[in-house]
DSSP file (Angstrom, degrees, kcal/mol; ACC not computed):
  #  RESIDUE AA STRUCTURE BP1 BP2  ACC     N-H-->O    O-->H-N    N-H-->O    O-->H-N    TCO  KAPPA ALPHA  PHI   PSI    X-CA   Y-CA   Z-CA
    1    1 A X              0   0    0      0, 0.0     2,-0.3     0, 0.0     0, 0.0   0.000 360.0 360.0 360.0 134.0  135.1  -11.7  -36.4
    2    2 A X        -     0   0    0      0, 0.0     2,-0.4     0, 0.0     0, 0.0  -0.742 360.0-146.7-115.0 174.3  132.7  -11.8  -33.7
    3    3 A X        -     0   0    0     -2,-0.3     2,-0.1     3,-0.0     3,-0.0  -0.989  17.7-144.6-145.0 128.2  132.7  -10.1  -30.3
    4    4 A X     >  -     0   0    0     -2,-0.4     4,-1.5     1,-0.0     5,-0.2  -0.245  27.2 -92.5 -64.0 153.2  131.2  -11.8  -27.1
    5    5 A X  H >> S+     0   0    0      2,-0.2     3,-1.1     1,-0.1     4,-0.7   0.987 124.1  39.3 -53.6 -59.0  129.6  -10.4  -24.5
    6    6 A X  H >> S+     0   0    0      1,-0.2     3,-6.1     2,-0.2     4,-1.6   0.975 109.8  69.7 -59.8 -54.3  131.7   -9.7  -21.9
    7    7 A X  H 3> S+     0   0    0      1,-0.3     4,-2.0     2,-0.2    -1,-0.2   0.802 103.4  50.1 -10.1 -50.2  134.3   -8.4  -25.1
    8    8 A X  H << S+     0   0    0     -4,-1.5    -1,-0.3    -3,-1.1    -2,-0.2   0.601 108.9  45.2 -94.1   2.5  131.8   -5.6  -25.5
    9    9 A X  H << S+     0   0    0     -3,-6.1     3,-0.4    -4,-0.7     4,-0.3   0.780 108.6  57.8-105.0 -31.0  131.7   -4.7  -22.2
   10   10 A X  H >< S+     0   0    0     -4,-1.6     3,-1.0    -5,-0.2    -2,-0.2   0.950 112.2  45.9 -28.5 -75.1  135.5   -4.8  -22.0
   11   11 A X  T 3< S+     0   0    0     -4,-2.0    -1,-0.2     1,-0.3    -2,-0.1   0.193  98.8  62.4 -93.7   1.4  135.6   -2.5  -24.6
   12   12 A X  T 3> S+     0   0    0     -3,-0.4     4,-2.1    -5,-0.2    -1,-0.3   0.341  88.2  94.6-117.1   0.9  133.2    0.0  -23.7
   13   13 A X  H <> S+     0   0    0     -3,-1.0     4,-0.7    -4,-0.3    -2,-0.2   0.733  80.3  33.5  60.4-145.1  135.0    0.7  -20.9
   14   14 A X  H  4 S+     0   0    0      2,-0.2     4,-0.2    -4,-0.1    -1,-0.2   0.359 111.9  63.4 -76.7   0.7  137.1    3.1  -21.2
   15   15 A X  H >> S+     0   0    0      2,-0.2     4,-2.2     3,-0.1     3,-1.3   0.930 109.4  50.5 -68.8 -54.8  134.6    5.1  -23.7
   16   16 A X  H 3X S+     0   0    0     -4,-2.1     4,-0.7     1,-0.3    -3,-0.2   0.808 104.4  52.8 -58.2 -44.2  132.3    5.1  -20.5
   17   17 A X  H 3X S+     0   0    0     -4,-0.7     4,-1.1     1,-0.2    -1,-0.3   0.570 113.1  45.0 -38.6 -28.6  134.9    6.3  -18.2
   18   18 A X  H <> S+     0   0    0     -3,-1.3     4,-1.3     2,-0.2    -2,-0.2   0.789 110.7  55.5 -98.2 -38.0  135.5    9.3  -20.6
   19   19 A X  H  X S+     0   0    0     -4,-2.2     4,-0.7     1,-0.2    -2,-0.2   0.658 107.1  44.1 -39.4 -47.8  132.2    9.7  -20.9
   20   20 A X  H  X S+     0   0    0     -4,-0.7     4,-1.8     2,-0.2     5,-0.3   0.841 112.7  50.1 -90.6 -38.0  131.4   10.1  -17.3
   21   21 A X  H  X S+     0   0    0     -4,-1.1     4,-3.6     1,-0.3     5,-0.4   0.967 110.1  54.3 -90.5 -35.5  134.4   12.5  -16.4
   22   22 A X  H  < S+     0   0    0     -4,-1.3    -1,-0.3     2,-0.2     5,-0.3   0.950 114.5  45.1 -40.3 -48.7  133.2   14.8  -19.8
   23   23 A X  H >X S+     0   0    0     -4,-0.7     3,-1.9     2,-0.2     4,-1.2   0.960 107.6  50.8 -66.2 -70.9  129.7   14.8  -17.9
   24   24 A X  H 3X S+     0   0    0     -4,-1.8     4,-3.6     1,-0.4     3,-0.2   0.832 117.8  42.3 -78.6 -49.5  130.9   15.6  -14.5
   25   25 A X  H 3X S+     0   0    0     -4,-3.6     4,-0.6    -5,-0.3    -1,-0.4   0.554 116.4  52.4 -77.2   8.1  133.0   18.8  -16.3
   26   26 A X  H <4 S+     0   0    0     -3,-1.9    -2,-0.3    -5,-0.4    -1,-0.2   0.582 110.4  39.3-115.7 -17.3  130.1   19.5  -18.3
   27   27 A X  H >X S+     0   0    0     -4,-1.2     4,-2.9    -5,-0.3     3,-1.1   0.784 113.0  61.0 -96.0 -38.5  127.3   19.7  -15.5
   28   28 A X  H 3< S+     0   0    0     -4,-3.6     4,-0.4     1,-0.3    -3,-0.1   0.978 114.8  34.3 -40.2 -65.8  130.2   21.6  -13.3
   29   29 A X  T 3< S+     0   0    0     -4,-0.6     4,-0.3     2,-0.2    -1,-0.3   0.102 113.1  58.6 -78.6  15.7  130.3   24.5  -16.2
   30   30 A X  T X> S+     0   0    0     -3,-1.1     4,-4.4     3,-0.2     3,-0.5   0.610 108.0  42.3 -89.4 -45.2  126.9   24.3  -17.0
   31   31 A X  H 3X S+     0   0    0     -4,-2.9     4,-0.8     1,-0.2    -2,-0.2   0.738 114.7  54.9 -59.0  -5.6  125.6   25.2  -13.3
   32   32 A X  H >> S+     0   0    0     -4,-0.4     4,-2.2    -5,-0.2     3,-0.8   0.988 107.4  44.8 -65.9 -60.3  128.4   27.8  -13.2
   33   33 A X  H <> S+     0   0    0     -3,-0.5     4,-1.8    -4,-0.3     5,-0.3   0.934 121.2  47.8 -96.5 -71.6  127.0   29.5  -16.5
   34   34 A X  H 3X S+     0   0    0     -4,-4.4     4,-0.7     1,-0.2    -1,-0.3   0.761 109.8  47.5 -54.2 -32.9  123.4   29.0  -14.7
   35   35 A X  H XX S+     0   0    0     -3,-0.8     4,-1.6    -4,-0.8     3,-1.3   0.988 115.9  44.0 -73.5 -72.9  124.2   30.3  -11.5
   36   36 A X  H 3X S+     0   0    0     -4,-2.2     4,-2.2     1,-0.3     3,-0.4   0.903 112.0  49.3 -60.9 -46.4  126.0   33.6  -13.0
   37   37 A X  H 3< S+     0   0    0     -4,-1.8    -1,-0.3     1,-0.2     6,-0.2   0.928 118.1  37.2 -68.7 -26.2  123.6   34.5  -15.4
   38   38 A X  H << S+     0   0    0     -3,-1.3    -1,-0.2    -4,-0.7     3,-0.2   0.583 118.1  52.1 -96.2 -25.0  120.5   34.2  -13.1
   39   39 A X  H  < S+     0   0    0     -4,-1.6     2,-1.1    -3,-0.4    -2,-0.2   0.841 106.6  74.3 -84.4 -29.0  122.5   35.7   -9.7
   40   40 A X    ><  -     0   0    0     -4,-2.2     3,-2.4    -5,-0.4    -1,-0.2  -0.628  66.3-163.2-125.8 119.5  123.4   38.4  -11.8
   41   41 A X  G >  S+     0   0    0     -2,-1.1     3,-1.4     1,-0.3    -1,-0.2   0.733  91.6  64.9 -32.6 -42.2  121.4   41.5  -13.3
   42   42 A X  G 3  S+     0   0    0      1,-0.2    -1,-0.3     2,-0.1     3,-0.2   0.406 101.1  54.1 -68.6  17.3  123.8   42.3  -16.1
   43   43 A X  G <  S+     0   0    0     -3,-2.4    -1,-0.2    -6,-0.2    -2,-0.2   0.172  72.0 104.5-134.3  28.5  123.0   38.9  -17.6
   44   44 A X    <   +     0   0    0     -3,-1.4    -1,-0.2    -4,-0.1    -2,-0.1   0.733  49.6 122.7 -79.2 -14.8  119.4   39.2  -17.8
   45   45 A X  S  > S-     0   0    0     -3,-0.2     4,-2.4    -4,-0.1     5,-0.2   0.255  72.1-113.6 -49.1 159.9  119.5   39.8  -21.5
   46   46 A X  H  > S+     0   0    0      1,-0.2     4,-0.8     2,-0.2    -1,-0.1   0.696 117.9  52.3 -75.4 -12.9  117.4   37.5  -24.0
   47   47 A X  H  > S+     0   0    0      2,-0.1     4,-1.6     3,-0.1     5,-0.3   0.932 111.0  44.5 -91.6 -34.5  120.4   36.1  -25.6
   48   48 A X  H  > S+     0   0    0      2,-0.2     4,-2.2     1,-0.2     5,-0.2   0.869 113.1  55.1 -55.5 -37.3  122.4   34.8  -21.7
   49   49 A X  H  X S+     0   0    0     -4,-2.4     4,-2.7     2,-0.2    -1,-0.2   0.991 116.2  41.4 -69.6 -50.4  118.4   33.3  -20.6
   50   50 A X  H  X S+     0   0    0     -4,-0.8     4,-2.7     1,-0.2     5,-0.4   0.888 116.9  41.4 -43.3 -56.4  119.0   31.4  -24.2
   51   51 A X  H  X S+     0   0    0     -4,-1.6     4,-2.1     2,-0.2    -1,-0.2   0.874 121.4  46.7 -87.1 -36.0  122.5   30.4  -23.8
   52   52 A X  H  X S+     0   0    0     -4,-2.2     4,-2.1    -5,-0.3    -2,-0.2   0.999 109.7  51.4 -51.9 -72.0  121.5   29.5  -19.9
   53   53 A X  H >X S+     0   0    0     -4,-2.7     3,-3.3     2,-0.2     4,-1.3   0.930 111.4  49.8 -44.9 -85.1  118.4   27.6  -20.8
   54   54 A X  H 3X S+     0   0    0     -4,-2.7     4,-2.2     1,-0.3    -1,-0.2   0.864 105.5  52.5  -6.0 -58.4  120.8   25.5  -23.4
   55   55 A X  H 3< S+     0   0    0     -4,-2.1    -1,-0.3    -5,-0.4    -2,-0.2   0.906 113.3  52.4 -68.9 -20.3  123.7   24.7  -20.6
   56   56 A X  H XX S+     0   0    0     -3,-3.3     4,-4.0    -4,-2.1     3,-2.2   0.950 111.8  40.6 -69.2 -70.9  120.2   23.4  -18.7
   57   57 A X  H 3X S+     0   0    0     -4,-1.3     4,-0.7     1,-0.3    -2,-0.2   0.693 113.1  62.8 -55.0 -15.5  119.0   21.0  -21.6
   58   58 A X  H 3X S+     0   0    0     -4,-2.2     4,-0.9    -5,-0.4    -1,-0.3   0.591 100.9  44.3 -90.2  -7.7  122.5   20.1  -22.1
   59   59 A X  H <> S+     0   0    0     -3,-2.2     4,-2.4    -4,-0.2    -2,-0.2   0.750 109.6  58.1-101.7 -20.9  123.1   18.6  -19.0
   60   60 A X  H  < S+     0   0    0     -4,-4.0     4,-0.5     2,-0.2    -2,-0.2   0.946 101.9  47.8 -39.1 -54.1  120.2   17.1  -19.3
   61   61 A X  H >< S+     0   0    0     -4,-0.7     3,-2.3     1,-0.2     4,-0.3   0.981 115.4  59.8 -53.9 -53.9  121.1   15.2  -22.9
   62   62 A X  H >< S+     0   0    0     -4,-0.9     3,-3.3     1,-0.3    -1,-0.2   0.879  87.1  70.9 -73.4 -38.6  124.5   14.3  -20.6
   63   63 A X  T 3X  +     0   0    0     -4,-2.4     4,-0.9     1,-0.3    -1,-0.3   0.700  64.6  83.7 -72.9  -3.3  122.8   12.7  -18.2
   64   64 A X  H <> S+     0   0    0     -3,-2.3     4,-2.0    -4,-0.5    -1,-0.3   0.734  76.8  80.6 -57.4 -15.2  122.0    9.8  -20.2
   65   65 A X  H X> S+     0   0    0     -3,-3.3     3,-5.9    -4,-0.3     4,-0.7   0.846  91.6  55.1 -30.0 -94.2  125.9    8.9  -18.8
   66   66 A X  H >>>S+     0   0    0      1,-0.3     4,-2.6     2,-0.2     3,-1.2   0.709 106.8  47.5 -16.4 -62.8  123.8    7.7  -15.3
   67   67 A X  H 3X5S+     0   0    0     -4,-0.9     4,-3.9     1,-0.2     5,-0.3   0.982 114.4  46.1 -50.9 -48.9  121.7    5.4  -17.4
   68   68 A X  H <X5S+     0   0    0     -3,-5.9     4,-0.8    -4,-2.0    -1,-0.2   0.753 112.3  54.5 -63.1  -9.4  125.0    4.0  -19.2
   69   69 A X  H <X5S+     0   0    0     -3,-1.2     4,-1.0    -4,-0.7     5,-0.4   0.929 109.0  44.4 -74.8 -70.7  126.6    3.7  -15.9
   70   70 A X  H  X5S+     0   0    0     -4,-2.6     4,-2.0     1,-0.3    -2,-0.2   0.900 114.8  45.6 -68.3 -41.1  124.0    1.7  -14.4
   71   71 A X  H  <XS+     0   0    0     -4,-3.9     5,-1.8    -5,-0.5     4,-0.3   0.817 112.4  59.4 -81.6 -16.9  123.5   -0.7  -17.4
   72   72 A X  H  <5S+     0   0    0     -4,-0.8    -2,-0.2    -5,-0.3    -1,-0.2   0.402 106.0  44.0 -24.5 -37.4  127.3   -1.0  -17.5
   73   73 A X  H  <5S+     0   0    0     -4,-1.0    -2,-0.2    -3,-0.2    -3,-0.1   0.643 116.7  41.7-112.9 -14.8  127.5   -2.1  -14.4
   74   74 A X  T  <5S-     0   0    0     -4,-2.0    -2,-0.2    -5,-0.4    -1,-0.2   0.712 101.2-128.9 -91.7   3.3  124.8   -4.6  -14.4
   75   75 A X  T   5 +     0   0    0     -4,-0.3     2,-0.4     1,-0.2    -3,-0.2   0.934  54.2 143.5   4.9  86.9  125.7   -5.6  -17.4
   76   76 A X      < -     0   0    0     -5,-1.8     2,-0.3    -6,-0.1    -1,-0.2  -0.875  40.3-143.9-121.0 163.0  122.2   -5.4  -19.3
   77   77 A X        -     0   0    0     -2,-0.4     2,-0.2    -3,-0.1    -5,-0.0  -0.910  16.1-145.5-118.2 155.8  121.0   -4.6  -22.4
   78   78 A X        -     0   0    0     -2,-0.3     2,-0.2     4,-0.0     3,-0.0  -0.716  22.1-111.3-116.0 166.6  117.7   -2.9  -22.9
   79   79 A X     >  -     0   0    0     -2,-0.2     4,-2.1     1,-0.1     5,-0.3  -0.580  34.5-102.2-102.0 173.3  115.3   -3.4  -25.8
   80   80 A X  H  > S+     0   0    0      1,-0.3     4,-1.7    -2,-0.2    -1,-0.1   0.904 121.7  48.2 -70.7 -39.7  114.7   -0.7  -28.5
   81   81 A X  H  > S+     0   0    0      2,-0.2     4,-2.0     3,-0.2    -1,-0.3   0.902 113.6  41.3 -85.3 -27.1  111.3    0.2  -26.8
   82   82 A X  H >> S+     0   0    0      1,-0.2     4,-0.8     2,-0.2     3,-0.6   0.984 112.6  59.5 -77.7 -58.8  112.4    0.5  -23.1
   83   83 A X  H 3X S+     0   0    0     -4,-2.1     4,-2.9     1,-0.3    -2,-0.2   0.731 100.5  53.4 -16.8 -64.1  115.6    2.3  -24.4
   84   84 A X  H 3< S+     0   0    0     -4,-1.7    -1,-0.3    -5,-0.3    -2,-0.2   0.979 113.8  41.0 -74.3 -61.0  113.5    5.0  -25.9
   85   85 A X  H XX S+     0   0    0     -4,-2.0     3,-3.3    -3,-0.6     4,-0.5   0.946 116.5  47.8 -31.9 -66.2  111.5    5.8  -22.4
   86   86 A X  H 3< S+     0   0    0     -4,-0.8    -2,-0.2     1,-0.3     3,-0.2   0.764 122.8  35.2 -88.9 -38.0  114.4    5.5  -20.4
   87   87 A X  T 3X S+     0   0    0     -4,-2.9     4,-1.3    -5,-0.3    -1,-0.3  -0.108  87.4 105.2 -98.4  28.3  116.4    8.0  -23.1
   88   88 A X  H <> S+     0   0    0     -3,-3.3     4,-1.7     2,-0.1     5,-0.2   0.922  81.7  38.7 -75.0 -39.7  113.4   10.1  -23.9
   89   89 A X  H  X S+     0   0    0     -4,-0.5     4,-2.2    -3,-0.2     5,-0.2   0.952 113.4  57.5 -59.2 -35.4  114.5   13.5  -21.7
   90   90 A X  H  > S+     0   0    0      1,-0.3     4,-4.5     2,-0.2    -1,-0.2   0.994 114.8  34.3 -68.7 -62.7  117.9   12.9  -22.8
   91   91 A X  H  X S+     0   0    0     -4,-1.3     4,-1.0     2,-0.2    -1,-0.3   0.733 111.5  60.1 -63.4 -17.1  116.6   13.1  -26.8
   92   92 A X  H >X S+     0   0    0     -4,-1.7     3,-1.4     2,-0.2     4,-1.1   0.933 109.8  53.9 -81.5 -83.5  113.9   15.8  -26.0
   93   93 A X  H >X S+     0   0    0     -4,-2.2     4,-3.2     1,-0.3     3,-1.1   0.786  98.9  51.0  13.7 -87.5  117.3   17.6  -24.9
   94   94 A X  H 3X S+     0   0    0     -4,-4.5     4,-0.7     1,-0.3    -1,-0.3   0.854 105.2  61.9 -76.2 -18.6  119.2   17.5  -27.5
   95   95 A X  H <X S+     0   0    0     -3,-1.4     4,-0.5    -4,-1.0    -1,-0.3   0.756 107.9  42.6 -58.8 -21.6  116.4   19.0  -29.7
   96   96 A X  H XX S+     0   0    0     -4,-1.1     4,-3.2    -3,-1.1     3,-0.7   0.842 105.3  56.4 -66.8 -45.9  116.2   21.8  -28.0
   97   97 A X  H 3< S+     0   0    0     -4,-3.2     4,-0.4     1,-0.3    -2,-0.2   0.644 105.7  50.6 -73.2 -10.4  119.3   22.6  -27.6
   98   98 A X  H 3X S+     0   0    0     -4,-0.7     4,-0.7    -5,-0.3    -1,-0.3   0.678 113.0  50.4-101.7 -13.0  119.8   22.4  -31.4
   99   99 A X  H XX S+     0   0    0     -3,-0.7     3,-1.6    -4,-0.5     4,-0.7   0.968 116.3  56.4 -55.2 -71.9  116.1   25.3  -31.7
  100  100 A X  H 3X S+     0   0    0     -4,-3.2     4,-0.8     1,-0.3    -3,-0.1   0.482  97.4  45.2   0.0 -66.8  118.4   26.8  -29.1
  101  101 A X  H 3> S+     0   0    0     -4,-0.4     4,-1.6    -5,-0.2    -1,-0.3   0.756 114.0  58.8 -80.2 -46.9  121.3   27.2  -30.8
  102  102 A X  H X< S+     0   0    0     -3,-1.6     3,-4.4    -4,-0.7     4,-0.4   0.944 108.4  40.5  -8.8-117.9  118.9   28.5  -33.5
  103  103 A X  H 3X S+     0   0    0     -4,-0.7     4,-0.6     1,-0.3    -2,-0.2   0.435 108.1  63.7 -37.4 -22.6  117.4   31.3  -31.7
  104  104 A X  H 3X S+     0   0    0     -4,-0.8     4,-2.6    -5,-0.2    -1,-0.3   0.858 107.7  39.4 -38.6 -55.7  120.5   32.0  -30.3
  105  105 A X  H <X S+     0   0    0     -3,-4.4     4,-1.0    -4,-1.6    -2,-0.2   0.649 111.1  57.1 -69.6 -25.8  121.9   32.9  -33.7
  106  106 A X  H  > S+     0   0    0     -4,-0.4     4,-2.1     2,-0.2    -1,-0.3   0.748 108.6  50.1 -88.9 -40.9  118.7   34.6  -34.8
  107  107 A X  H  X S+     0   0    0     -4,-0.6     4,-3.4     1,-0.3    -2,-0.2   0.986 110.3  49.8 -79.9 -45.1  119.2   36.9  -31.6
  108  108 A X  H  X S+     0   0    0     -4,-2.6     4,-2.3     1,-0.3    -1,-0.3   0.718 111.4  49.5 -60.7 -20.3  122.9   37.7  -32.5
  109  109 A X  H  X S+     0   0    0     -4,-1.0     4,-2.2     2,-0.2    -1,-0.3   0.830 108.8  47.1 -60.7 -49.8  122.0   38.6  -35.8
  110  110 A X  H  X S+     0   0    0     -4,-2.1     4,-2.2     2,-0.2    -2,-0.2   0.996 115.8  49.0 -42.6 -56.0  119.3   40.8  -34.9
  111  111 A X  H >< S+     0   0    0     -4,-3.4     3,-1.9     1,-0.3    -2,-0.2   0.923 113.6  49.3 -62.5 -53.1  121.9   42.5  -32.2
  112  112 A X  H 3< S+     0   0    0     -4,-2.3    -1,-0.3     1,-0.3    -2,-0.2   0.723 120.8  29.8 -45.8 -47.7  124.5   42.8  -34.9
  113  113 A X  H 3< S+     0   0    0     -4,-2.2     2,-0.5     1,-0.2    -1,-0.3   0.316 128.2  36.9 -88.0   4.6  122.2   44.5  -37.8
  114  114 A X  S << S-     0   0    0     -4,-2.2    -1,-0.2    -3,-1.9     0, 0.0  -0.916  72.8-166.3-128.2 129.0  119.8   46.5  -35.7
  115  115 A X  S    S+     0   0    0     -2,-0.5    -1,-0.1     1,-0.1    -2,-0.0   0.786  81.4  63.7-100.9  -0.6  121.6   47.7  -32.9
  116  116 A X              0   0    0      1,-0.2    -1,-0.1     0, 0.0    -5,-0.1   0.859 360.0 360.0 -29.4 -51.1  118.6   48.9  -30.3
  117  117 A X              0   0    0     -7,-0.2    -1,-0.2    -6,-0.2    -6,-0.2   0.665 360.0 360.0 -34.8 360.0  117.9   44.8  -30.6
């Protein structure tokens, strides 16, 4: 079976749409979770600046939506090398955010067994 061009743009869709409204609630609650932690003293701790820093690099990685948006509505396709510029922050992102998630775990283990940590 083959699938046409416009087919594949038909069909990507509604994925993009879903995509976008996930982003839009996902950038909301991360600047909430930035805002609070940084407005407020009781959240100065090393594991909230982690978990803060994360909700930052994760709306970053989302915002590769915008890019899909825009080639979505021009209907283009990019080649493997401009793709990889144009989606470098986005992948720089989600590597952090998985160190992150790391060090995150590494602090909650410390707090649990030593509790001064």
């Amino acid at each position: 079976m083959e699938i046409s061009y416009d087919d594949l743009f038909m069909f990507t869709s509604l994925g993009l749409i879903f995509a976008f409204l996930i982003t839009f609630v996902g950038f909301f609650f991360n600047g909430i979770l930035v805002i609070i932690t940084f407005r407020n003293s009781n959240m100065h701790s090393l594991c909230n600046v982690l978990i803060a820093m994360q909700a930052v690099a994760d709306s970053v990685m989302n915002s590769c939506s915008f890019m899909y948006l825009y080639l979505y509505l021009k209907h283009k396709l990019l080649l493997d090398r401009h793709c990889y510029y144009a989606m470098f922050a986005s992948f720089y992102a989600m590597n952090v955010t998985v160190l992150l998630m790391f060090w995150i775990g590494i602090d909650r283990l410390l707090s649990v067994k030593y509790a001064v940590w």
